[in-house]
C-alpha positions in Angstrom: -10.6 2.6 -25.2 -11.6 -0.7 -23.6 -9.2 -2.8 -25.6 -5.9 -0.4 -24.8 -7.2 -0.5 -21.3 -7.1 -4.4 -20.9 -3.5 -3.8 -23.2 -2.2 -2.0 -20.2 -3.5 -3.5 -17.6 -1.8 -6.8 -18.9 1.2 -5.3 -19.4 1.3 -3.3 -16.0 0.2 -6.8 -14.3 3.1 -9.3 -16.4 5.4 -6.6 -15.9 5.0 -6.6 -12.0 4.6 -10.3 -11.7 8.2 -11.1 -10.8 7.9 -7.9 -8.1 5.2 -9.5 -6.1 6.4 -13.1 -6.4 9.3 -12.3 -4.8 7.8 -10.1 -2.1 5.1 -12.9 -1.3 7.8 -15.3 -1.3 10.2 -13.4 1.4 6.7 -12.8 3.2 5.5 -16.3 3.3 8.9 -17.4 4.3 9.1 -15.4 7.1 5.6 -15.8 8.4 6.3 -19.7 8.2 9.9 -18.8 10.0 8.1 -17.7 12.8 5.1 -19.4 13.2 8.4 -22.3 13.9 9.8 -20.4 16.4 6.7 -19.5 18.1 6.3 -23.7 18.0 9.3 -24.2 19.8 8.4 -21.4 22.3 5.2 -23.6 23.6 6.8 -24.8 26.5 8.8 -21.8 27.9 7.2 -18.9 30.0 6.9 -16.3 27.3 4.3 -13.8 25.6 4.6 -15.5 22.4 5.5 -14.2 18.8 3.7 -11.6 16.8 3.8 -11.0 13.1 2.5 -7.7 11.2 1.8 -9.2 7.4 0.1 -5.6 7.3 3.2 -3.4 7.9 4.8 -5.0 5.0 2.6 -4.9 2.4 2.1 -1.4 3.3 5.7 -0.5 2.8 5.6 -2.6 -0.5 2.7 -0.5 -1.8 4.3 2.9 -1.2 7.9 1.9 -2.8 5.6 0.3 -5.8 3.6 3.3 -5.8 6.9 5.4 -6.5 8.8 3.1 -9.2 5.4 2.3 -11.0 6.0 5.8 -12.8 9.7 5.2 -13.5 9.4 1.6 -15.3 5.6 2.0 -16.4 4.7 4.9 -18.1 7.3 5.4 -21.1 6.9 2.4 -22.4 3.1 2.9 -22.7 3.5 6.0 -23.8 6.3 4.5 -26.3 3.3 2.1 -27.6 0.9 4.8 -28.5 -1.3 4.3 -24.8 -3.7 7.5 -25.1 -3.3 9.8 -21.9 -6.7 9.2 -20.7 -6.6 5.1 -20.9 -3.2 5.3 -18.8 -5.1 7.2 -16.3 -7.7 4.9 -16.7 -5.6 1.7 -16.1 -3.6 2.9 -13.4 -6.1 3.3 -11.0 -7.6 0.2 -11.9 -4.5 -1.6 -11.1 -3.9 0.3 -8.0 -7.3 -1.1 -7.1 -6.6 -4.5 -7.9 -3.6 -4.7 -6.3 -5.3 -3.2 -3.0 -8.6 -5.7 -3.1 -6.1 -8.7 -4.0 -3.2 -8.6 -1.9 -5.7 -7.8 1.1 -8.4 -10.4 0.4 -5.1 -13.2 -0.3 -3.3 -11.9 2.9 -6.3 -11.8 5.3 -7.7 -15.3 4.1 -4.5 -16.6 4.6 -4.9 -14.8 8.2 -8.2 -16.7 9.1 -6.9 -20.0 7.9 -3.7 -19.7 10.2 -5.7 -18.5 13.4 -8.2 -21.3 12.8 -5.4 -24.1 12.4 -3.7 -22.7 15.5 -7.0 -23.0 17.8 -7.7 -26.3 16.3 -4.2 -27.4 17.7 -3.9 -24.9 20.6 -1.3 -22.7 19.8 -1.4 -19.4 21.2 2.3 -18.5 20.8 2.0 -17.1 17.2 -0.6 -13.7 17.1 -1.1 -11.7 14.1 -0.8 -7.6 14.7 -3.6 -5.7 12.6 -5.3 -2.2 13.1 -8.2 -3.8 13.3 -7.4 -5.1 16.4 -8.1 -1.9 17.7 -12.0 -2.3 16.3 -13.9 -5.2 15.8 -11.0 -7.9 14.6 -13.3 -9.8 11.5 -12.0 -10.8 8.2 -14.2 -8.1 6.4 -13.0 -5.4 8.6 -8.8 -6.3 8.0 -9.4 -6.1 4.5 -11.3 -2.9 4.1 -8.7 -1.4 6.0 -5.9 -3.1 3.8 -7.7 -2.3 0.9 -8.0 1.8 1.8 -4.6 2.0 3.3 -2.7 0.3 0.6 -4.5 2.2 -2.1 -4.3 5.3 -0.2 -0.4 4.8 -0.3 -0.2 3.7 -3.8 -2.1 6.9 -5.1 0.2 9.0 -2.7 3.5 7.7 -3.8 2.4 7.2 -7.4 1.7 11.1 -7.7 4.7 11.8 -5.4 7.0 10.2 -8.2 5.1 11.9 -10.8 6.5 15.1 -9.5 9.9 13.4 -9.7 9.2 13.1 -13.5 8.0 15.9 -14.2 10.0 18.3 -12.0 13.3 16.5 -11.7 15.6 16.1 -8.5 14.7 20.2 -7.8 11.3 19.8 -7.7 10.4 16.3 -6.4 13.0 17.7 -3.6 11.6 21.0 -2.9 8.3 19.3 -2.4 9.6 16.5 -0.1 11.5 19.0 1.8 8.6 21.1 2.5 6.1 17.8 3.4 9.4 17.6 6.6 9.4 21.1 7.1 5.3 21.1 7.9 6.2 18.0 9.4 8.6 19.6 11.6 6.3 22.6 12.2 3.2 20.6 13.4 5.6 18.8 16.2 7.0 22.1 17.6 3.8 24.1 17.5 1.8 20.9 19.0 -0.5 20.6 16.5 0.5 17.1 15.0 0.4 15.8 17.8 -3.0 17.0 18.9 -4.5 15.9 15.7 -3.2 12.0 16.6 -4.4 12.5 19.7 -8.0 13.2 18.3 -7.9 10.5 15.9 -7.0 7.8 18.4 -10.0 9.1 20.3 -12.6 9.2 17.4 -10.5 5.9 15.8 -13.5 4.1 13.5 -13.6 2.4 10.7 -15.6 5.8 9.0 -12.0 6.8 9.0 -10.5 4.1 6.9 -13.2 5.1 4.4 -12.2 9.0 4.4 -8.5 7.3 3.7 -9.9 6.0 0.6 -11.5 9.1 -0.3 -8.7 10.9 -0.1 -6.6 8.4 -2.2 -9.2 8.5 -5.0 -8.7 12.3 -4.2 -4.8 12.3 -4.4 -4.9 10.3 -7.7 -6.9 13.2 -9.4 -4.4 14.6 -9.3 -2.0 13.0 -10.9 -4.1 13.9 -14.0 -2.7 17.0 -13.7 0.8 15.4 -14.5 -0.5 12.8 -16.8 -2.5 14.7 -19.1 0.6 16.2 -21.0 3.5 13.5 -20.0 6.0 12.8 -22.6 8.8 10.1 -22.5 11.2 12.1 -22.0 11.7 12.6 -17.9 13.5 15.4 -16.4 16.7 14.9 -14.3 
């Protein structure tokens, strides 16, 4: 088990390699774009530039989440990975890529913020949830690390369905997720639940996000268990 474990696991991470370069690369690039521009915006009256690192490696995780099951799992399947040891290494990756990308991205945070006091910058800011708690390195990348993961599990099992089900059911189930949607903003619930959570906003609810994704990837066993190559269109 350990062996074809550590087999996927280095296939999964050399097959996403080129995936993340590229994202990290756009990201950097941008973050250096405007940390320029809120440079040349030292000497006019204005509130300064802010940048959400967060937002994007967010949306990243959920479209990775959903194509993981296209390009990943007939080709392990195709060399002879048991059922188990592909649930097995997918959640370790999912893990990994969580704890990574958010320790890397929230170091790189700290480092820019500290540079910026040192030459007294105060046009470029960083936007993070944990603004809205006690702003500390540790705290941005729990969040990170639960949200991301959270999103990966989500949209991993969300494209399982696709697999499994075809365009009918992925469809059906994505069309009643906007129909209950839709339901909890005319009947006022949905927005009474936000409402709540802003009030009782913590980080103890980061850690029941993460709960739930461990919870949300159980069941993707339910798809996994009996997955063949062969996906339905």
């Amino acid at each position: 088990m350990g062996r074809q474990v550590k087999g996927l696991l280095y296939f999964f991470v050399t097959d996403m390699r080129r995936q993340f370069i590229i994202f990290w690369s756009i990201l950097i690039a941008s973050m250096l774009a405007s940390i320029i521009i809120a440079y040349m915006l030292l000497n006019l009256e204005s509130n300064g530039l802010y940048f959400g690192k967060s937002g994007a490696m967010y949306i990243f995780c959920s479209i990775f989440g959903f194509v993981a099951v296209k390009e990943g799992i007939p080709f392990a399947i195709k060399m002879g990975a048991t059922r188990k040891n592909l649930f097995v290494s997918v959640v370790l990756l999912f893990l990994g890529i969580s704890i990574l990308q958010a320790v890397f991205a929230n170091t790189l945070h700290t480092v820019v913020i500290w540079m910026f006091d040192q030459l007294s910058i105060t046009t470029f800011n960083f936007v993070h949830p944990a603004q809205l708690l006690t702003d500390t390195w540790l705290s941005r990348v729990v969040i990170d690390t639960t949200v991301m993961f959270f999103l990966l599990s989500v949209m991993y099992v969300f494209g399982l369905i696709f697999y499994r089900t075809g365009l009918i059911g992925g469809g059906s189930v994505a069309g009643a997720a906007l129909i209950l949607a839709m339901a909890g903003v005319a009947q006022g619930w949905l927005a009474d639940f936000f409402i709540e959570l802003a009030q009782s906003f913590d980080m103890v609810f980061f850690y029941q996000i993460f709960a739930a994704g461990i919870i949300v990837y159980g069941f993707s066993w339910l798809f996994i268990r009996n997955i063949t190559t062969v996906k339905v269109r």
